[in-house]
C-alpha positions as a Markdown table, in Angstrom:
| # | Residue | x | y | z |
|---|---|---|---|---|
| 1 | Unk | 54.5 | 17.5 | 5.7 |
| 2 | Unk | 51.5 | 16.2 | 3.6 |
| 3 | Unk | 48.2 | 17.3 | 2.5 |
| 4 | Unk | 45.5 | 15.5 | 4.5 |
| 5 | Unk | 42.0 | 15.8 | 2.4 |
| 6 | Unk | 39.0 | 15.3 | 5.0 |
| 7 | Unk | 36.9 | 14.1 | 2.1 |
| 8 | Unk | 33.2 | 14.2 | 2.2 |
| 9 | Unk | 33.7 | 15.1 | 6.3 |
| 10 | Unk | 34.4 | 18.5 | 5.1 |
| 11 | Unk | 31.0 | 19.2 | 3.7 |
| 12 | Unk | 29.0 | 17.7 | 6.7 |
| 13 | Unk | 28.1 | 21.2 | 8.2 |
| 14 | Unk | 26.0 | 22.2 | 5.2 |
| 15 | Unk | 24.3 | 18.7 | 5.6 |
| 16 | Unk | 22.3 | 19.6 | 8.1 |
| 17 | Unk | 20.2 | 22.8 | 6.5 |
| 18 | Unk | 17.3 | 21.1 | 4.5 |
| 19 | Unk | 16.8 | 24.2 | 2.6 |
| 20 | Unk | 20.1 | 23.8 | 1.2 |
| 21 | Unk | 19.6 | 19.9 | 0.2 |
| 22 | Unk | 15.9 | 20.6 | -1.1 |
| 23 | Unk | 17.4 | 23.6 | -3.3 |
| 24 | Unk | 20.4 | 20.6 | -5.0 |
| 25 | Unk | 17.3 | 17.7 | -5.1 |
| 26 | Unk | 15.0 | 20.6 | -7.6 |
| 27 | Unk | 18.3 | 21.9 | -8.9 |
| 28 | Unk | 19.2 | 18.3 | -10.4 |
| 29 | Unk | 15.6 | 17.3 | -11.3 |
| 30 | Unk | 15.0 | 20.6 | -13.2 |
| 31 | Unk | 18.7 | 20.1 | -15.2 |
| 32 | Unk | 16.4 | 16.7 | -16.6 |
| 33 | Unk | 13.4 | 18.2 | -17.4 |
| 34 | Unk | 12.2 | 18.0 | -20.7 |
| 35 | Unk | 9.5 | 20.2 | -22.9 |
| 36 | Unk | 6.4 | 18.3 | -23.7 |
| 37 | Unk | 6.8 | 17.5 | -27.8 |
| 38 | Unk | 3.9 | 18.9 | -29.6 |
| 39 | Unk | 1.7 | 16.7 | -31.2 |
| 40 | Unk | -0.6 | 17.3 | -34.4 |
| 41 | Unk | -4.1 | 16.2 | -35.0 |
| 42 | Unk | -2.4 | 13.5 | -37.6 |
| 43 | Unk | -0.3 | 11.6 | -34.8 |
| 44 | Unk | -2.9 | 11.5 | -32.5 |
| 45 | Unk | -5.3 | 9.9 | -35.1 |
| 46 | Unk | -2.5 | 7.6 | -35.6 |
| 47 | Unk | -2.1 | 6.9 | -31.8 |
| 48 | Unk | -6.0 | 5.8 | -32.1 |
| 49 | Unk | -5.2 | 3.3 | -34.4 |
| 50 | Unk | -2.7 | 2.1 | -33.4 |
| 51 | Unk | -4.4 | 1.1 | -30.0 |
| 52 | Unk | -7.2 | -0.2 | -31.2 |
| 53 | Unk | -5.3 | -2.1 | -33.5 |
| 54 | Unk | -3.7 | -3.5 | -30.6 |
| 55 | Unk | -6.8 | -3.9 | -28.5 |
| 56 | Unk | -8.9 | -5.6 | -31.1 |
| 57 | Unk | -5.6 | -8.2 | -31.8 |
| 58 | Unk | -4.7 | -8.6 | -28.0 |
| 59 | Unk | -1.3 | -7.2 | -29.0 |
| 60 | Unk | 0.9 | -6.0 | -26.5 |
| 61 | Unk | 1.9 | -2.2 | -26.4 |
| 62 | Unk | 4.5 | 0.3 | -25.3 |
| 63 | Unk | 3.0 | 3.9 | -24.8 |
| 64 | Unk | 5.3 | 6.7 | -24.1 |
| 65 | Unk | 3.5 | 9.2 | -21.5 |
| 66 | Unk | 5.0 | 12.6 | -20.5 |
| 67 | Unk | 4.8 | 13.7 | -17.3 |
| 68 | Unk | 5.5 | 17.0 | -15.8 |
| 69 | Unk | 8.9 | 17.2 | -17.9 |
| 70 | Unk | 9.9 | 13.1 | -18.0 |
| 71 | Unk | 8.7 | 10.1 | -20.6 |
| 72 | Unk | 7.7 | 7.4 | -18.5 |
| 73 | Unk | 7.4 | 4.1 | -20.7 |
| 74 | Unk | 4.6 | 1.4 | -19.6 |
| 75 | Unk | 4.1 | -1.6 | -21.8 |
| 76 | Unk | 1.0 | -4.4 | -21.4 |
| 77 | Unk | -2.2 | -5.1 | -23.5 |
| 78 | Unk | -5.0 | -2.6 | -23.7 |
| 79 | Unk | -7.8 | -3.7 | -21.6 |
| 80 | Unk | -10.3 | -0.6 | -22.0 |
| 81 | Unk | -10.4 | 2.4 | -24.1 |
| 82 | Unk | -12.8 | 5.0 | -22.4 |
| 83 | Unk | -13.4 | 7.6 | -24.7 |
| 84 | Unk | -15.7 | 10.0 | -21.7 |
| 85 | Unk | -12.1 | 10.3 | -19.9 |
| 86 | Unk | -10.0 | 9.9 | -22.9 |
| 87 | Unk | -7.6 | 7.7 | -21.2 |
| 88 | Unk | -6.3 | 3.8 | -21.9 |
| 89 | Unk | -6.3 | 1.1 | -19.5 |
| 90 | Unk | -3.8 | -1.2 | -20.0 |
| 91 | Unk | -3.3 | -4.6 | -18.5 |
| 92 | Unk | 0.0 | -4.9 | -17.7 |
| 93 | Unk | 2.3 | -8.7 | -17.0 |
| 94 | Unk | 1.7 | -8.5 | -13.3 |
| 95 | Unk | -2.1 | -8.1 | -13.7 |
| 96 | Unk | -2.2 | -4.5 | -12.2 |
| 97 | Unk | -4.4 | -2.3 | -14.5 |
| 98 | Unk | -2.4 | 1.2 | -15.5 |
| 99 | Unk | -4.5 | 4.6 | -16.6 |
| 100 | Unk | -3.0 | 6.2 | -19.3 |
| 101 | Unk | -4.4 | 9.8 | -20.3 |
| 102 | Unk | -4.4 | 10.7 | -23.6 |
| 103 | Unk | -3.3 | 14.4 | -23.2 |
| 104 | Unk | -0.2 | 12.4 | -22.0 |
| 105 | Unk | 0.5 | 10.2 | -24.5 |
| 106 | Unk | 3.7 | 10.9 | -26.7 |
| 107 | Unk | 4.4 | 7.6 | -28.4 |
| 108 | Unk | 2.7 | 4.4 | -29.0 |
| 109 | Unk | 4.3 | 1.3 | -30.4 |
| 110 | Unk | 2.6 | -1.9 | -30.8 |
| 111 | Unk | 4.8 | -5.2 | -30.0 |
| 112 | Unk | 3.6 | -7.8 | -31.9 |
C-alpha cells in the first residue's frame, strides 16, 4: 500500500480564515523590510547637485526613494524642482509627471 499525498488540498481548510492569510501576507512583507539609511548633510548637498546638474543639462536621472521599508527606483528627466515642498518632479518616458520628496530620497544617479 502507498502513500497518497493530497498536496495543496490538504491546507484548503485554513484557506478560508482571512485572519490567517492577512497574518502570512504582513508576515512576508515585514521579512523584506528594510531600515531607512541615514543620510548626512554632505550627501544631501550632493543630491542637490546632482539634480540640478541634471535639470539644467536635460540629463536623464535615476533616484532611489525609500518608502515605508522598500527602495523604489524611478528614472526620467527632472522637470521642476520646488523648493516650498522640497520635492522633484520628474518627467518620466511615458510623459506622466512623478513627485519625488526629498525626505525620501536615498540615491541619485545621473545617466548621461
Amino acid at each position: 500500500m502507498t502513500l497518497r499525498d493530497r498536496g495543496k488540498l490538504k491546507w484548503a481548510p485554513a484557506a478560508f480564515l482571512p485572519e490567517y492569510t492577512k497574518m502570512l501576507r504582513d508576515l512576508d512583507t515585514d521579512y523584506y523590510r528594510q531600515q531607512k539609511p541615514i543620510i548626512d548633510e554632505f550627501q544631501f548637498e550632493e543630491f542637490d547637485q546632482r539634480i540640478c546638474y541634471a535639470m539644467e543639462y536635460n540629463y536623464a536621472v535615476k533616484i532611489t526613494k525609500w518608502v515605508d521599508g522598500f527602495n523604489y527606483e524611478i528614472g526620467g528627466r527632472v522637470h521642476f524642482v520646488d523648493p516650498i515642498h522640497k520635492e522633484v518632479r520628474l518627467k518620466t518616458e511615458d510623459c506622466d509627471v512623478e513627485r519625488v520628496k526629498m525626505a525620501e530620497v536615498i540615491a541619485v544617479e545621473v545617466l548621461e
